[in-house]
C-alpha positions in Angstrom: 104.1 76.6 234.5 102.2 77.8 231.6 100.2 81.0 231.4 97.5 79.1 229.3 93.8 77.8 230.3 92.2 75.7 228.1 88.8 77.2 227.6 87.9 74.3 224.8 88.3 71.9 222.4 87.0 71.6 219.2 87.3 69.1 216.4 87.1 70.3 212.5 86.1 68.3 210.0 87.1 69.6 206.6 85.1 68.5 203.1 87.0 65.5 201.9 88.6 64.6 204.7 88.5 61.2 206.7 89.8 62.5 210.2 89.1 65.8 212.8 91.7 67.8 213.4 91.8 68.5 217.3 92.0 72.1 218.1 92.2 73.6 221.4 91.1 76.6 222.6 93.9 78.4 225.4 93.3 81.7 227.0 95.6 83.8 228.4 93.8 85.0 231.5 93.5 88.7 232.3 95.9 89.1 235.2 99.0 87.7 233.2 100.5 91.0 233.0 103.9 90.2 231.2 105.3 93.1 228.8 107.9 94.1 227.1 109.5 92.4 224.3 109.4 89.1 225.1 105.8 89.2 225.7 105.2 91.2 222.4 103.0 88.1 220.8 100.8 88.8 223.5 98.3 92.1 223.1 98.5 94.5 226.1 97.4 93.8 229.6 93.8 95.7 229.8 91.9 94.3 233.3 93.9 92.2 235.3 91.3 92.7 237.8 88.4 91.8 234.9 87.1 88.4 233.6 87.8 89.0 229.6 91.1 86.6 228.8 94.1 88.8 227.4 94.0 86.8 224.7 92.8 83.2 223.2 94.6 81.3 220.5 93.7 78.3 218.6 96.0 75.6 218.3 96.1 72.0 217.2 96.6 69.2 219.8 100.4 68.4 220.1 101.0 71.9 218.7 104.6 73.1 219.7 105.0 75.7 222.3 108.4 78.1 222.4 110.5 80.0 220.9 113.1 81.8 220.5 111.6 84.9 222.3 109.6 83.5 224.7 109.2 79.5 226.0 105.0 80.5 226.2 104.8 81.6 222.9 103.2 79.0 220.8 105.3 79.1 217.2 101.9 78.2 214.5 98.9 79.0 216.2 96.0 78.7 213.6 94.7 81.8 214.8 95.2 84.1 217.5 92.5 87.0 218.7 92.1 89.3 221.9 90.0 88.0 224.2 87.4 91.1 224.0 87.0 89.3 220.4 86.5 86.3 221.2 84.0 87.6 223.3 81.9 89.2 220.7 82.7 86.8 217.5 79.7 84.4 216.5 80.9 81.0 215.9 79.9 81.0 212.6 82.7 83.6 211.6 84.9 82.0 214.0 84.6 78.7 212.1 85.3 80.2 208.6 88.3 81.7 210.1 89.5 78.3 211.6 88.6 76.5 208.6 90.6 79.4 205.9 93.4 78.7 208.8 93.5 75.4 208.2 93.4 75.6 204.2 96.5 77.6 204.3 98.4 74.9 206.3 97.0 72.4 204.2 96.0 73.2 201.3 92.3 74.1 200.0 89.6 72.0 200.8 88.3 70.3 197.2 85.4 71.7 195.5 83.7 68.1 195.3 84.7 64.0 196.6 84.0 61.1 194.0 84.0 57.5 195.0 84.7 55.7 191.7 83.4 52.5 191.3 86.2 50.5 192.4 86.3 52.6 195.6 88.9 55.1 194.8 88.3 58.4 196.5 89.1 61.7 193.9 88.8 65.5 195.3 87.8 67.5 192.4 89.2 71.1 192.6 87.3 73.8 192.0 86.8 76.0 189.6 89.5 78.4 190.4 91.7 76.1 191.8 
């Protein structure tokens, strides 16, 4: 049984890319009460009794889940918050955070795309790249 509920799913786009990358959204709900070390990727138990999720981590489709320390804990989650976060962020900060997630695990996004005239598609890096 997991301790996850999937709140979401999201596709990203990134700049020069042909495909989304899937990405969904799992809460841990507030009366999962688990502590102790196994639980420590987990942030404390602060309701059980409330509505706000423990926490809520973002994860793309097909992502692993265990680990050595706990079969639950998901081993590259994009990004991970509290749930009294996720609560309060605006999804305009929450997408800049999923998209800088996503340029660390794949690299940054190009500064500009050019389609050459024989239809050859070149990033162009920018200018600190």
């Amino acid at each position: 049984m997991s301790i996850y509920a999937t709140l979401g799913e999201i596709g990203i786009k990134r700049f020069g890319d042909e495909k989304f990358v899937e990405i969904l959204i799992q809460g841990v709900p507030p009366h999962i009460e688990y502590t102790g070390p196994k639980w420590e990727f987990l942030p404390l138990p602060i309701d059980p009794e409330g509505t706000t999720m423990r926490a809520v981590f973002f994860v793309e489709r097909g992502e692993e889940k265990g680990t050595p320390r706990n079969g639950q804990e998901y081993a590259k989650p994009l990004l991970a918050m509290k749930g009294c976060d996720y609560e309060t962020i605006g999804f305009a900060k929450l997408l800049n955070m999923l998209e800088e997630a996503l340029d660390v695990r794949y690299g940054k996004r190009p500064w500009g795309v050019v389609i050459t005239p024989d239809g050859e598609k070149k990033n162009i890096p920018g200018p600190n790249d």
